[in-house]
C-alpha positions in Angstrom: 174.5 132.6 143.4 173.6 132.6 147.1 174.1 134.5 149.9 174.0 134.1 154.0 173.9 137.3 156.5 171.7 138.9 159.0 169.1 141.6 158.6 167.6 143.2 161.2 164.2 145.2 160.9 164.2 148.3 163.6 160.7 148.8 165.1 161.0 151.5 167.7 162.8 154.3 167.2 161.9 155.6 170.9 161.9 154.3 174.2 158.5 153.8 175.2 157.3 153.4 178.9 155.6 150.6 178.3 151.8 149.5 180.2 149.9 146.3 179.4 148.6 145.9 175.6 149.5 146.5 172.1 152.2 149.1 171.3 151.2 150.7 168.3 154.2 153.2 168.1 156.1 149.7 167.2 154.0 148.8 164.1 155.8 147.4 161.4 154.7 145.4 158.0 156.0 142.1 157.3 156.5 139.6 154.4 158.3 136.5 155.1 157.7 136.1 151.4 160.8 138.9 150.7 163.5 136.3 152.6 164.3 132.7 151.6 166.1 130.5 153.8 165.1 132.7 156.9 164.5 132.0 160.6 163.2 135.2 162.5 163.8 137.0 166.1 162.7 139.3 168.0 165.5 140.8 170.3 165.0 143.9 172.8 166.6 146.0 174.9 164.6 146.9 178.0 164.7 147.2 181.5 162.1 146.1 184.6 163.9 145.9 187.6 161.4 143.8 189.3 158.8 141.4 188.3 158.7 140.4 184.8 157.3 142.0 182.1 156.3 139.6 179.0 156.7 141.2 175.8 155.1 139.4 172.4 155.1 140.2 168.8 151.9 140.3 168.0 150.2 140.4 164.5 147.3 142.7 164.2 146.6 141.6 160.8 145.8 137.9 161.7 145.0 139.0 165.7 147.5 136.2 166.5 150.2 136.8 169.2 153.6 135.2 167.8 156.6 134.5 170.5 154.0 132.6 173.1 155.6 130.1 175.3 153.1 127.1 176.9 151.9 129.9 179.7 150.9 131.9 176.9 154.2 134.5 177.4 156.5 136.1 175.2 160.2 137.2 175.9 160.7 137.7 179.3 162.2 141.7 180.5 163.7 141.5 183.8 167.0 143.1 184.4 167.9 143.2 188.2 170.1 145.9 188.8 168.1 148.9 187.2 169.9 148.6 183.7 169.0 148.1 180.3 169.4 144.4 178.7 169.7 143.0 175.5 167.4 140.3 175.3 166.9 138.2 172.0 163.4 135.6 171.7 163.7 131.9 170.0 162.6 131.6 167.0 158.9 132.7 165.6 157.1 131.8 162.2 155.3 134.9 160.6 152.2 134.1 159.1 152.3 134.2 155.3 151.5 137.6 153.2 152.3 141.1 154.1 151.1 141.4 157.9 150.8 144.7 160.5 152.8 143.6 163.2 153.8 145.0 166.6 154.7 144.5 170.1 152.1 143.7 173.2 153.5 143.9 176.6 151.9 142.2 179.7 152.7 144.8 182.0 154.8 148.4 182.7 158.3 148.2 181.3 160.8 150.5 179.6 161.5 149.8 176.3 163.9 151.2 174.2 164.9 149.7 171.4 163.0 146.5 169.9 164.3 144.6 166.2 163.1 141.2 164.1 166.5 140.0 163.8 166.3 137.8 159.6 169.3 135.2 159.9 169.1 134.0 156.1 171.4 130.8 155.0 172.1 130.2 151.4 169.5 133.0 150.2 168.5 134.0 147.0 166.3 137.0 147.6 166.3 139.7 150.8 164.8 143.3 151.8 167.4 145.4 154.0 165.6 148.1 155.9 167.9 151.6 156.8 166.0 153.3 159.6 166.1 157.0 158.5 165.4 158.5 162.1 165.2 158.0 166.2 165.2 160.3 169.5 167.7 160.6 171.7 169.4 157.7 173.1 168.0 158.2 176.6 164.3 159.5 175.7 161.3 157.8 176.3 157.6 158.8 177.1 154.5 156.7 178.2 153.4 154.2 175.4 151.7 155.6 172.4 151.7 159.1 173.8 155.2 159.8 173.4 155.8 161.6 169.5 159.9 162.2 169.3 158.9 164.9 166.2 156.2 167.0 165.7 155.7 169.9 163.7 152.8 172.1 163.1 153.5 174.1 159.5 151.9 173.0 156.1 155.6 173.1 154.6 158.0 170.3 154.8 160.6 170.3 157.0 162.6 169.1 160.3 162.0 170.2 163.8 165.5 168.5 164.9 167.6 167.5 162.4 170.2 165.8 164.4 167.6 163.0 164.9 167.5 162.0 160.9 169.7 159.8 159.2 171.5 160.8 156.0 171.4 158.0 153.2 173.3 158.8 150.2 171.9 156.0 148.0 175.4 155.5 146.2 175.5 153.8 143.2 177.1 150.3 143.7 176.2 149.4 147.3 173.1 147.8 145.8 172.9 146.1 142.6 170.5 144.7 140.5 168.3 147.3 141.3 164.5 147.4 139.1 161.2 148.9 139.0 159.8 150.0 142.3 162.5 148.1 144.5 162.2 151.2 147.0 159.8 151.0 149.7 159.1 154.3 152.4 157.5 153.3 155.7 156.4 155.5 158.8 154.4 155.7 161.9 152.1 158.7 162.3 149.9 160.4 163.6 148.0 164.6 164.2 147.2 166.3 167.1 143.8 166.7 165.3 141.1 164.5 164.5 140.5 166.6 161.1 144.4 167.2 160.3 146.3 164.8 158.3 150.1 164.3 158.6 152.6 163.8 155.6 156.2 162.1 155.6 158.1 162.1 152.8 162.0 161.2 151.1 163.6 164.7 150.6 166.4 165.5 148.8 168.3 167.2 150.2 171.1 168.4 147.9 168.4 169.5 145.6 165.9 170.6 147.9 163.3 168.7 146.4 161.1 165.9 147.0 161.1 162.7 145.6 158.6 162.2 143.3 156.0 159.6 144.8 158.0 158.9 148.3 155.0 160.7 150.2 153.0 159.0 153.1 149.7 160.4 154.9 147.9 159.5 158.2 144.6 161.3 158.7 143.6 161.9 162.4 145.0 161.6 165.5 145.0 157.5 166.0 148.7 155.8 165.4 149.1 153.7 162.5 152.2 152.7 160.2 151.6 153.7 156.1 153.9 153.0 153.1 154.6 153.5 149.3 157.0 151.6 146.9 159.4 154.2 144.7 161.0 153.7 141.6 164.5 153.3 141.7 164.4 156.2 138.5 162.2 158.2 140.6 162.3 161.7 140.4 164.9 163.3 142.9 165.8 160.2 144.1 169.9 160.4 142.6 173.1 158.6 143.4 175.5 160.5 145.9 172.6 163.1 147.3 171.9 163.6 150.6 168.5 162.1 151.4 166.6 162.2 154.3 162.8 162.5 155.7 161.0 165.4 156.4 157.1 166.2 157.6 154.5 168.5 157.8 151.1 169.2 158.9 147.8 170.0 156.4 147.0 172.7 159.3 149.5 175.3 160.7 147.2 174.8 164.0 147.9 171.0 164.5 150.9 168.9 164.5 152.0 166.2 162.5 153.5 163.2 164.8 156.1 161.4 163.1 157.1 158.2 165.5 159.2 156.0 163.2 160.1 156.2 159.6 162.7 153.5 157.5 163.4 152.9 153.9 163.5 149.4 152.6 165.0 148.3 149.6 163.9 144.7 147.8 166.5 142.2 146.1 165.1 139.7 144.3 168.9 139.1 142.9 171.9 139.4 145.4 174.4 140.9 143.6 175.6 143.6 146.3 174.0 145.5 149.4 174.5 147.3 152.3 172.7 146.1 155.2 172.5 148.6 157.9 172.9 147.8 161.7 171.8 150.8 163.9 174.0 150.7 167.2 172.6 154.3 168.6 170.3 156.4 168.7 170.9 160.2 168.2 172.5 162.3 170.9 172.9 166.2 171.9 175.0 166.9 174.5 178.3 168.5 176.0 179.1 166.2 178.7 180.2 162.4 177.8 177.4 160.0 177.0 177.2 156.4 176.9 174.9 155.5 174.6 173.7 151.8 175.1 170.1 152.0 174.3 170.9 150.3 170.9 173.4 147.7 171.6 173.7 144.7 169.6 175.1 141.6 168.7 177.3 142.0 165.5 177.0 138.8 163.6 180.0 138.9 161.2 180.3 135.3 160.9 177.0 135.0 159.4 178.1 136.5 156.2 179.1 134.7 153.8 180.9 135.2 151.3 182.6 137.1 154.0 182.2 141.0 153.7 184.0 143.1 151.4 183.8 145.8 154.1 182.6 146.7 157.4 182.2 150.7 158.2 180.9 152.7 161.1 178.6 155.4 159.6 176.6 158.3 161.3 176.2 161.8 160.3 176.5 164.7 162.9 178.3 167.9 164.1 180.0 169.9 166.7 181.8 173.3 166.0 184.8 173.0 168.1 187.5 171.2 167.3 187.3 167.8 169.7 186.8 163.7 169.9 183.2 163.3 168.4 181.5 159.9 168.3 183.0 156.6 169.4 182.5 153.5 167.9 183.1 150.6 171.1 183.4 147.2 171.4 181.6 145.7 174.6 183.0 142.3 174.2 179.4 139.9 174.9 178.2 141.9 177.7 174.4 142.4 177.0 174.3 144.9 180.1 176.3 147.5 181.6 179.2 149.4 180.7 182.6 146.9 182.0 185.2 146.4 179.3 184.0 149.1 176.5 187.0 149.5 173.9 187.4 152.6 171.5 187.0 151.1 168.1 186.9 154.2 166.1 185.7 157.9 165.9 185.1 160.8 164.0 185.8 164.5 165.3 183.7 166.6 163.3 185.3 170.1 163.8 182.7 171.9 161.8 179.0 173.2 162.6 177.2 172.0 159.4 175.9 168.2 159.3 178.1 166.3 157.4 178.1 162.1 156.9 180.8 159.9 158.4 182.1 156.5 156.7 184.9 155.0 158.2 187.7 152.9 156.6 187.1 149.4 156.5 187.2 148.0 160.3 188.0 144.6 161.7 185.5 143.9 163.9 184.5 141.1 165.9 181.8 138.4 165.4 179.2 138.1 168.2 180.7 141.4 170.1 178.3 143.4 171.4 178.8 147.3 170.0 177.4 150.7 170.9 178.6 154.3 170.7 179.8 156.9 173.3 180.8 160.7 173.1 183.4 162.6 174.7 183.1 166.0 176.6 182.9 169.0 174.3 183.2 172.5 174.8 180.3 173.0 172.1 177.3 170.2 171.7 178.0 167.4 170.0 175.1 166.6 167.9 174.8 163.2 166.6 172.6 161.4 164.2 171.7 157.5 164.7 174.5 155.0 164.0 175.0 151.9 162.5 177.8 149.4 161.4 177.3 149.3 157.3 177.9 145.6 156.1 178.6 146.0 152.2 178.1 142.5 151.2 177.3 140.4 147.4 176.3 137.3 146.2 179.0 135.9 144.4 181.8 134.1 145.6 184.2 136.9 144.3 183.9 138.8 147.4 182.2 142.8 147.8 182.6 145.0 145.2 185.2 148.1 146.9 183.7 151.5 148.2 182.8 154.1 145.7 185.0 157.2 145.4 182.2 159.3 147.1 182.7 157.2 150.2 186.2 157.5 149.6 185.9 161.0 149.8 184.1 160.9 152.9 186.8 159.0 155.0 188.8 162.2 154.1 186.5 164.2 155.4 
């Protein structure tokens, strides 16, 4: 059994005011060995309203700069108009093994959402990342000194929870699932040199951590760490609400969290979910158009053709009006002309809860993105993707588990 689709890899969870070098706050690792039949991209959304800024991926393991052109260039940000573009690269060739890789600008731009974009044809193996956090839809800070969480207790926790994503792990949207499939990945950093900062998985529904999902980055220099969990770890159940939380080793200094994302390896296609994040989070009363995100929705790479497409986000408001918006923006890659109300969710209720939709007919190659309505109360919103639930065999997806099912109603 094979199976064609696109998986994109988020590396920036915040914008980042970019200035000439490496980006560490982008850092991501990178196997080409865990995708067969794959051609990679690197696609952006940015804005420099003047001359061009070159932007590269570049590998720190190898000290080799991928996406060069014959002057030595990479993709080329430059959006007249003062707005924010979606820009995708040709294609690049990783190097082989698992590499550190992230983005180098040539000069100041603002950057606020950058993805390796994994079109795979006939494939027999794949890694699907879920990105488990990002800032505000309209934040950004100067490069590498911009932290979108930080807290300073030796206890694990959230500072904002609204910026985390809720993953349920339900039983059934991946299959063939063995040993330590599971991979947790972050960006850190402390406000101290002697202070060392911890991410981990938390469950939530239990209150409880799960057992060997815990990363650490000593110091105050930015680097991305990770760990492989067992899909039996301890904790780590069907249906729960999971999400990440940090902490500090001293109440003094802060732990820096700048990206986190959970990966999950098939070696077998069988069934998966593969997650495309549209926004960023969002806390506001007035209406918001949130096109820091956008991107291309490649239904007609799938094959078999999905079993379902959702839109998925968790958030809440207490008064009782339109929430989130799910919009089509035909193939504009910048601006706001032709946005159409796809779907939304009016949450009602003052406790974070998790929104699937019913299965959506969607467009191939339309650009989507999200938006919010004015509220009496704040609307606070989590990051939000269009779920693909996809297999391997010709039979088609297998059909939503009850819990989503109860979660439509909801």
């Amino acid at each position: 059994m094979t199976w064609s689709g696109t998986v994109p890899l988020e590396m920036l969870d915040t914008g980042q005011q970019s200035s000439s070098g490496n980006c560490l706050t982008t850092s991501i690792y990178l196997d080409p060995a865990n995708y067969d039949g794959a051609v990679f991209y690197l696609e952006v959304v940015a804005l420099r309203s003047s001359n061009p800024c070159y932007v590269q991926l570049y590998d720190l393991t190898n000290s080799a700069a991928l996406l060069t052109d014959n002057a030595g260039n990479g993709i080329e940000v430059y959006a007249p108009g003062a707005a924010t573009r979606r820009i995708r690269s040709g294609a690049f060739t990783p190097a082989a093994g698992k590499n550190k890789l992230c983005l180098k600008f040539s000069a100041v731009c603002l950057i606020y959402t950058a993805r390796i974009i994994v079109v795979q044809t006939n494939a027999t193996k794949t890694r699907v990342q879920i990105p488990m956090f990002a800032e505000k839809h309209d934040a950004y800070g100067t490069m590498d000194a911009y932290f979108v969480e930080a807290r300073a207790a030796t206890s694990y926790a959230q500072t904002t929870p609204m910026k985390y994503t809720w993953f349920p792990k339900t039983a059934g949207a991946f299959a063939a699932l063995s040993g330590n499939c599971w991979t947790f990945e972050a960006v850190l950093a402390n406000a101290d040199a002697g202070a060392t900062s911890y991410a981990t998985l938390y469950n939530v529904t239990d209150s409880a951590t799960i057992t060997g999902a815990e990363v650490s980055k000593a110091g105050t220099a930015i680097d991305v760490v990770d760990v492989s969990i067992a899909d039996d770890a301890g904790n780590w159940h069907d249906g729960d609400r999971h999400e990440v939380y940090i902490k500090s080793s001293s109440a003094s200094y802060a732990a820096r969290l700048l990206a986190a994302r959970l990966y999950v390896t098939l070696t077998s296609i069988t069934a998966l979910d593969v997650y495309h994040r549209i926004s960023k989070a969002s806390s506001a009363t007035a209406a918001q158009s949130m096109m820091s995100a956008r991107g291309l929705f490649p239904l007609n790479s799938y094959s078999p053709a999905p079993g379902g497409v959702y839109y998925q986000l968790a958030g809440y408001c207490a008064t009782n009006a339109a929430g989130p918006y799910l919009c089509s923006d035909t193939t504009n890659d910048v601006g706001v002309t032709g946005w159409a109300d796809v779907d939304s969710k009016n949450w009602n209720s003052a406790t974070k809860a998790l929104y699937r939709s019913a299965d959506l007919s969607l467009t191939d190659s339309r650009r989507y993105v999200s938006r919010t309505a004015a509220t009496a109360g704040t609307d606070q919103i989590g990051p939000g993707f269009i779920v693909v639930a996809c297999v391997g065999a010709a039979t088609g997806c297998p059909k939503m588990t009850d819990h989503y099912a109860r979660l439509r109603r909801g």
